[in-house]
N, C-alpha and C positions, 0 to 999 in steps of 0.2 A: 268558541273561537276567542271571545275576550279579549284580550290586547294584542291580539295579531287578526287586524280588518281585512276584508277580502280587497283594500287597495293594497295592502303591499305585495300584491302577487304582483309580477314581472308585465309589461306591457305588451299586446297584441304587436307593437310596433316593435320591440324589442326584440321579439322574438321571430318577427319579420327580417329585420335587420341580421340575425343571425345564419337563418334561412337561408339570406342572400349571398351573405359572405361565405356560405359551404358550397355558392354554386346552382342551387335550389333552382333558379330562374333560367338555367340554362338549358335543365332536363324536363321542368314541370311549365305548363300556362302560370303565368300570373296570379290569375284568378283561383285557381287551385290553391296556391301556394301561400294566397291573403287566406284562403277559408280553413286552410289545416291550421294554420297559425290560431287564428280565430277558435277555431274547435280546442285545439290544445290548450287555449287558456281555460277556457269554458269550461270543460272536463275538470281541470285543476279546481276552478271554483265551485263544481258542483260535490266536488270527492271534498273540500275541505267543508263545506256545508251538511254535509252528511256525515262530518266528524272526523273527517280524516286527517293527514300530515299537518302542519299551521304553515300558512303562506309564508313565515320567515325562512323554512325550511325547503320550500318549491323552489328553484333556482331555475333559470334561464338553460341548463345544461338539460336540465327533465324536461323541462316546456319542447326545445329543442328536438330529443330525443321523441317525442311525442308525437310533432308535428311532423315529424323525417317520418315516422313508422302509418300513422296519415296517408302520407302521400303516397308511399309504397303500392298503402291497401287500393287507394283508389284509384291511382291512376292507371292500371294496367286496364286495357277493354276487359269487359263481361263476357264477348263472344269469344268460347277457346275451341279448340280442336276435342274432338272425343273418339272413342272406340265404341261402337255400337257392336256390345257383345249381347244384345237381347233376345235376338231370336227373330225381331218383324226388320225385314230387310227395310221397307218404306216408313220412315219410325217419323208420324208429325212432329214432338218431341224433340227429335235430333236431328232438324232440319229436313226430315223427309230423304228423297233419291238423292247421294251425292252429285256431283256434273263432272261429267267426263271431260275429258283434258281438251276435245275441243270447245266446250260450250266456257273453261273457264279462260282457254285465249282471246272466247271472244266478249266475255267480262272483260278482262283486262283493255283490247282494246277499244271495248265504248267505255271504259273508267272517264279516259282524258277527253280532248278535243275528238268530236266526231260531226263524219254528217249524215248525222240524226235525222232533221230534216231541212236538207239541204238535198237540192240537185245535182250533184258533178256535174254533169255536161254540160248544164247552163246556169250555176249559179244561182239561180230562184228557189226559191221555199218551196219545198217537199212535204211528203208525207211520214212520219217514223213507220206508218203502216205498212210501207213498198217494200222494207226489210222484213218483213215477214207474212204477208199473203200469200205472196205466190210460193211460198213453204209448203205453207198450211192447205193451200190449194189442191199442190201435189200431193200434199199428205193425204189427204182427205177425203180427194175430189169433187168437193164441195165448188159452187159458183166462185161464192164470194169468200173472204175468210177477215179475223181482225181478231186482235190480242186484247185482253182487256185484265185488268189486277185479278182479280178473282170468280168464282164461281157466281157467288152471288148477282153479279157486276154481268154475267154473260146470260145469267135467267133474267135477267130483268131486259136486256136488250133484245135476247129470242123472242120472249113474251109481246112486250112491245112493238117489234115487227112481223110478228105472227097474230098474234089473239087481241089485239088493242081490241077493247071495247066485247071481245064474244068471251065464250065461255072454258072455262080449263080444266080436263079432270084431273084430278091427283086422288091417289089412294089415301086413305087416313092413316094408315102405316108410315109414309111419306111427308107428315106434315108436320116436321121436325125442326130443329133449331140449329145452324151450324156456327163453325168458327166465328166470332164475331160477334155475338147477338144479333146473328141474322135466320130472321123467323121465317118460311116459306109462304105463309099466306101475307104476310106483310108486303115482301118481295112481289108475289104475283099483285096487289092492291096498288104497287107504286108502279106497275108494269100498265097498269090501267085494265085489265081484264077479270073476270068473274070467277072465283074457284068453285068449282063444284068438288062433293068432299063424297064420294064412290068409298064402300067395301066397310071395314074394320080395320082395330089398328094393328091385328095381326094375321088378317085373310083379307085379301080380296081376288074376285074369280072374272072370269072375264063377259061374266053372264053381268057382273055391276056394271063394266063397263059398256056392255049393251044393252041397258036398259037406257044410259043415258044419249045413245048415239042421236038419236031425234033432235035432240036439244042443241049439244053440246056440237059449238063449229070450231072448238080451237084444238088446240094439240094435248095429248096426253101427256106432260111436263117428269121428265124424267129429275132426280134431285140425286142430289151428291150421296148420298147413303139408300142404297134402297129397301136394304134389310127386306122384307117379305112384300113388298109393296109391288104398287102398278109397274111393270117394265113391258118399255112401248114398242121394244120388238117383238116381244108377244102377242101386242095386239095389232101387227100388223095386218091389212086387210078387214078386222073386222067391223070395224065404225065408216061413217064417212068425213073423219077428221083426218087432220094430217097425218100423214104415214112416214115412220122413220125408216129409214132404209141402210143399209150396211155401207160404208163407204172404205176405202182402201184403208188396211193399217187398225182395223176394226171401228174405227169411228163410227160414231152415228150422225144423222144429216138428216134432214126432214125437208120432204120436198110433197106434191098435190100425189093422191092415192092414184097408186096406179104408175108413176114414177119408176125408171128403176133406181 
């Protein structure tokens, strides 16, 4: 570098100032538009430290030009539209099921002001849940019904108002790791129940799962992947744990044996 110091490169502020006067603050946040500028100087100073152009020669016009092509890159969202030409219709990946042109009306209308939970008729605090039980209800035919983020989020709440405290089989097939770093036996330990761990990890028959019926008082825990493992409509009837039952729409539903 020698007689051309990394001060005489052009100022963050200067180059702020330019920013401004093309307009910059009218299409970009603020905050954006200080950190491209920022970047763009940086860049200059690290390419002339690794031998590159001499700061006499970096002009306010490059800096400029730098920080416009910045802003370009970053401000546009990350989330775009795609063509899922792969071949898995359900693609985790690419967002999964797209939603049908009603479900995205009714995105659009809980976006803004809604009532969420709010009661129309009388103005007092409501439930979010009253907009979708009696869905899930009919869907299902289940008693009760409630929405909850994720998979995980719905084992732990079955769990917990089924098995607190008793016993859980799951096949060792079954006792896998999903989306998340969410581990199945961890799940069932914050559910408060005991797993018992039936079969292999790539057989199990349902002679494992009556060898533990004496014991075992809680439900046979179905998991999000079952790949070759316990599935607890197969064992319907044969334990005297809770028994799944088929519910409208193929759901499953777990209600005392002998239920329909």
């Amino acid at each position: 570098m020698g007689a051309t110091p990394l001060r005489q490169l052009p100022s963050v502020a200067r180059v702020l100032q330019r920013l401004e006067a093309e307009g910059a603050l009218a299409d970009y946040p603020r905050a954006l538009v200080v950190a491209c500028a920022r970047d763009a100087v940086d860049r200059a100073r690290e390419g002339l430290r690794a031998g590159g152009p001499t700061a006499a020669t970096v002009s306010v016009e490059a800096l400029l030009a730098d920080a416009q092509a910045l802003l370009a890159e970053r401000a546009p969202l990350s989330l775009a539209r795609a063509v899922n030409a792969t071949g898995v219709i359900v693609h985790t990946n690419l967002g999964r099921a797209p939603l049908c042109v009603p479900a995205r009306e009714a995105v659009a209308t809980a976006a803004g002001y809604a009532v969420l939970e709010v009661d129309p008729a009388t103005g007092d605090r409501g439930s979010r849940q009253r907009h979708i039980g009696g869905l899930l209800r009919a869907l299902t035919g289940a008693e009760a019904a409630l929405a909850v983020n994720n998979n995980a989020a719905a084992v732990v709440l079955a769990l917990s108002a089924l098995a607190r405290g008793r016993e859980v089989i799951v096949s060792r097939g079954e006792l896998i790791e999903i989306g998340g770093s969410f581990r199945i036996p961890d799940i069932m330990a914050a559910s408060g129940c005991r797993l018992v761990e039936v079969g292999t990890t790539n057989k199990t028959y349902l002679r494992s799962r009556a060898d533990r019926r004496d014991r075992a008082a809680g439900e046979g825990a179905p998991q999000q992947f079952r790949g070759r493992g316990l599935c607890p409509r197969r064992l319907a009837g044969r334990s005297g744990c809770a028994r799944p039952a088929e519910g409208r729409a193929g759901a499953v539903r777990y209600g005392q044996r002998g239920a329909g």
